[in-house]
VEXKE-481591 format. One record per atom (N, C-alpha, C, O): z, x, y; residue in three letters. Coordinates in steps of 0.02 Angstrom, whole numbers, padded with zeros to 5 digits, always signed. Atoms other than C-alpha are relative to their C-alpha. Layout:
// residues N
ZXYAla
...
// end
This chain:
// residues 82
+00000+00041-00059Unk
+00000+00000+00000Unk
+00000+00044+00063Unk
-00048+00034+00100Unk
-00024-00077-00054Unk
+00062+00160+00133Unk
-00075+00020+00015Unk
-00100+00020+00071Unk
+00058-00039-00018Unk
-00112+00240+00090Unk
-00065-00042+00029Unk
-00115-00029+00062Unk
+00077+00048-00018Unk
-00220+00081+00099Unk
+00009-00020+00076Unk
-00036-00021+00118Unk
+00002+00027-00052Unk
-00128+00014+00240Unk
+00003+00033+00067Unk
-00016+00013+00122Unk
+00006-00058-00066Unk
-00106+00158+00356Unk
-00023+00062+00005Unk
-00028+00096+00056Unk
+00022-00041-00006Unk
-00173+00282+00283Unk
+00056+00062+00002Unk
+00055+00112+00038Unk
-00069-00060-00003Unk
-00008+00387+00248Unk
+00002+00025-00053Unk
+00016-00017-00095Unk
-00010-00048+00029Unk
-00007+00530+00137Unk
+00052-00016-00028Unk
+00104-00011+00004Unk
-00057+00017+00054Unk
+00105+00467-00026Unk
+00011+00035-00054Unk
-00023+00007-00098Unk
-00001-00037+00048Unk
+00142+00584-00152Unk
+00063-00020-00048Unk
+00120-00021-00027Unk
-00070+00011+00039Unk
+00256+00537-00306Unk
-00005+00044-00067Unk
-00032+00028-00121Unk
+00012-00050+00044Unk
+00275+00696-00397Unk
+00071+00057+00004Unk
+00116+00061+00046Unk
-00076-00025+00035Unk
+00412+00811-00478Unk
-00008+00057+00074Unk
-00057+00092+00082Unk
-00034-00053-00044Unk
+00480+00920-00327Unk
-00012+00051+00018Unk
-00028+00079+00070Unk
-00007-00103+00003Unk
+00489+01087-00383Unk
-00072+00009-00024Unk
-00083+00069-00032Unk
+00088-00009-00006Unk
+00283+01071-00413Unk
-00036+00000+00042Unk
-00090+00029+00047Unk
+00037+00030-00073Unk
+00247+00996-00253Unk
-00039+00065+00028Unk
-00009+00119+00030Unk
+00027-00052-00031Unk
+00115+01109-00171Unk
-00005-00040+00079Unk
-00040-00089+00091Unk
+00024+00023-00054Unk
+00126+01077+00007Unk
-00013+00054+00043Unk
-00002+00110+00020Unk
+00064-00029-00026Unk
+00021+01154+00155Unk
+00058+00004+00060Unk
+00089-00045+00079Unk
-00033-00028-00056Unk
+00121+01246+00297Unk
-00012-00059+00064Unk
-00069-00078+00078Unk
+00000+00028-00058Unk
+00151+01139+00445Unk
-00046-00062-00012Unk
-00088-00083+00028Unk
+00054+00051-00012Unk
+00067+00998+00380Unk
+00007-00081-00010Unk
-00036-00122-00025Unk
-00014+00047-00008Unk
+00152+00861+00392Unk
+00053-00025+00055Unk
+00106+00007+00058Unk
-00048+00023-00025Unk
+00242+00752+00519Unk
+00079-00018-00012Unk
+00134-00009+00014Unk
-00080+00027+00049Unk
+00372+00677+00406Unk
+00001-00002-00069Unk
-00052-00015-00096Unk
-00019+00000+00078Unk
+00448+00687+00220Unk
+00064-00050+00006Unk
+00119-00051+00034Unk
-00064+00053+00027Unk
+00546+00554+00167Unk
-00003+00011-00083Unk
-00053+00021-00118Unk
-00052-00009+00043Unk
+00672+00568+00020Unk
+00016-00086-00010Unk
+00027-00113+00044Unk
-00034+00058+00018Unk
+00724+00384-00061Unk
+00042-00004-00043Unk
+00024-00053-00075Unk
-00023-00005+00060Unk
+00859+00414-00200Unk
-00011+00027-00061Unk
-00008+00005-00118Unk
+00031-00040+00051Unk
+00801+00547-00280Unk
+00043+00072+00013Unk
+00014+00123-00006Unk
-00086-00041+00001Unk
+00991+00668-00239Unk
-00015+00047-00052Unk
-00031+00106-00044Unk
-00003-00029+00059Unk
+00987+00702-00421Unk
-00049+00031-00034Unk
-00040+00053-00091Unk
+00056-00034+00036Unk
+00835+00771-00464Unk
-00015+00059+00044Unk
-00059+00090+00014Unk
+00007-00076-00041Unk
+00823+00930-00334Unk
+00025+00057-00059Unk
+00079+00041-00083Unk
-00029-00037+00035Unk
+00853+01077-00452Unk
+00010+00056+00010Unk
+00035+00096-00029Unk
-00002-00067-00051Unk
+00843+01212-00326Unk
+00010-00062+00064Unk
-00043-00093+00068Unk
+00001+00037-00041Unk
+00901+01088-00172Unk
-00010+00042+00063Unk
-00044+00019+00109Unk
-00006-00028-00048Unk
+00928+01226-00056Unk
-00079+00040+00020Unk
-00107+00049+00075Unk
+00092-00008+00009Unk
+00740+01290-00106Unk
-00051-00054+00040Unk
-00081-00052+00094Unk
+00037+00047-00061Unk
+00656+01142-00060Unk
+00002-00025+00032Unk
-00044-00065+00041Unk
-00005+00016-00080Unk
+00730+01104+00105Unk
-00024+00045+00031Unk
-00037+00032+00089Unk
+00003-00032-00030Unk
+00684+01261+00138Unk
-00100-00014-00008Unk
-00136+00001+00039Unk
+00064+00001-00016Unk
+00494+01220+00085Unk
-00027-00063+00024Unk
-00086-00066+00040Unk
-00002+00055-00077Unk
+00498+01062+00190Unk
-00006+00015+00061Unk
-00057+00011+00097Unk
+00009-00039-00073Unk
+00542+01136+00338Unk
-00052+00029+00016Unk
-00081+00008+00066Unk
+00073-00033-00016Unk
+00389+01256+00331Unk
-00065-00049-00024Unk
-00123-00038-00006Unk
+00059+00039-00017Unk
+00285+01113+00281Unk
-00005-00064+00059Unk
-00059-00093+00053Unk
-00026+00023-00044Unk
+00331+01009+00416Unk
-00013+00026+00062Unk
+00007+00082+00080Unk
+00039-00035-00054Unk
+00232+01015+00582Unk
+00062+00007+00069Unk
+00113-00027+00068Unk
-00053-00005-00056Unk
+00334+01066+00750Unk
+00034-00084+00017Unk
+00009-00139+00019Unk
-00044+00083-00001Unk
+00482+00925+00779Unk
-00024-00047-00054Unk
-00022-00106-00039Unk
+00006+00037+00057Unk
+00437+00852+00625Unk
+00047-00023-00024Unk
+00101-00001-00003Unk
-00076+00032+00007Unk
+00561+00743+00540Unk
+00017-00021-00099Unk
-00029-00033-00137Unk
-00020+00006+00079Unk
+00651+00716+00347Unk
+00047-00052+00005Unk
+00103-00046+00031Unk
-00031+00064+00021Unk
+00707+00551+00308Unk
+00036+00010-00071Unk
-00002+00049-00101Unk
-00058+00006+00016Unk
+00834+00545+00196Unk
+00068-00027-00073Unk
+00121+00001-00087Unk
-00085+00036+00030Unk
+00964+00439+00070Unk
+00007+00005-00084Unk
-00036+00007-00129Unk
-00028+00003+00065Unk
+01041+00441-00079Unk
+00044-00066-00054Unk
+00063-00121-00034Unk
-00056+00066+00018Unk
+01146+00330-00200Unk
+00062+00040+00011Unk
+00075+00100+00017Unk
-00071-00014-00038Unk
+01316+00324-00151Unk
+00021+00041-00089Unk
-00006+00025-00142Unk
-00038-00021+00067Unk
+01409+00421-00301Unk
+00045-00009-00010Unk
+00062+00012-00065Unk
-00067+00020+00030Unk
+01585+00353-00296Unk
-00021-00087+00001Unk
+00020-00131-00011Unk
-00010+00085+00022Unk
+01499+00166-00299Unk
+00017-00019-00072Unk
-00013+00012-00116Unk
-00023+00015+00049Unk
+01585+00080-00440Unk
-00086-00021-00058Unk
-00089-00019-00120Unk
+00059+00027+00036Unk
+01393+00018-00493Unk
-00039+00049-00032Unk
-00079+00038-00077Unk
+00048-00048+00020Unk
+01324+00182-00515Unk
-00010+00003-00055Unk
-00056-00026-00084Unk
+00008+00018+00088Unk
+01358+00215-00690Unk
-00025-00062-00030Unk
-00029-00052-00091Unk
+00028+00061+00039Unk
+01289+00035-00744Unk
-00084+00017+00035Unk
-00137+00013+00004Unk
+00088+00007-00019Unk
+01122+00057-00647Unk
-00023+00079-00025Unk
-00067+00089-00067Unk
+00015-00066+00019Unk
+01116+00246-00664Unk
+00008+00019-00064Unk
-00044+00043-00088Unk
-00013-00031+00037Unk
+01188+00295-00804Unk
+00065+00080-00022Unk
+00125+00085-00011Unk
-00047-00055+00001Unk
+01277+00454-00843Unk
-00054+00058+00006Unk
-00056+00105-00033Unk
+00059-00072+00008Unk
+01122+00576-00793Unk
+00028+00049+00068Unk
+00001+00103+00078Unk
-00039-00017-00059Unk
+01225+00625-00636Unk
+00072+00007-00001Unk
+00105-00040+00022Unk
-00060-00012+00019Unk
+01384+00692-00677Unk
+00037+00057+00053Unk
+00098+00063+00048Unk
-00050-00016-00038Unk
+01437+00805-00538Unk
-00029+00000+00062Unk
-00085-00024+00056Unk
+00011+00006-00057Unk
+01409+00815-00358Unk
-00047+00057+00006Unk
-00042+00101-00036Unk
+00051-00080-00016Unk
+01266+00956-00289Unk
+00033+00026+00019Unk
+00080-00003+00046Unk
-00042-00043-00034Unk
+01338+01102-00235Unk
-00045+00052+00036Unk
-00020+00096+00070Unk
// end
């Protein structure tokens, strides 16, 4: 819908593969996807350099002390990132 309707660059692909292109994007948005970074501090850092001047990183996570997590999630998230 993103690409048909505006024409926005959507990528839904594992992370630590992502090839992205120096300065070449406005914005990266993040939707609940916390737990799957496996180098986190890595690819903020290859965000940033793909990410054109004042560019911006959207954001969120699931909460991890919500009582629901474990029923929707599971147990694949067992400690906090560090």
């Amino acid at each position: 819908y993103g690409r048909e309707t505006y024409g926005v660059d959507i990528r839904a692909v594992d992370f630590d593969e992502l090839q992205l292109e120096p300065e070449s994007f406005d914005a990266v948005a993040f939707w609940g996807c916390d737990s799957n970074f496996y180098d986190p501090r890595g690819l903020f850092e290859r965000i940033q350099g793909a990410l054109k001047p004042g560019g911006y990183v959207y954001f969120n996570f699931w909460d991890f002390d919500h009582p629901l997590r474990p029923i929707l999630l599971g147990d694949n998230k067992i400690l906090y990132n560090s």
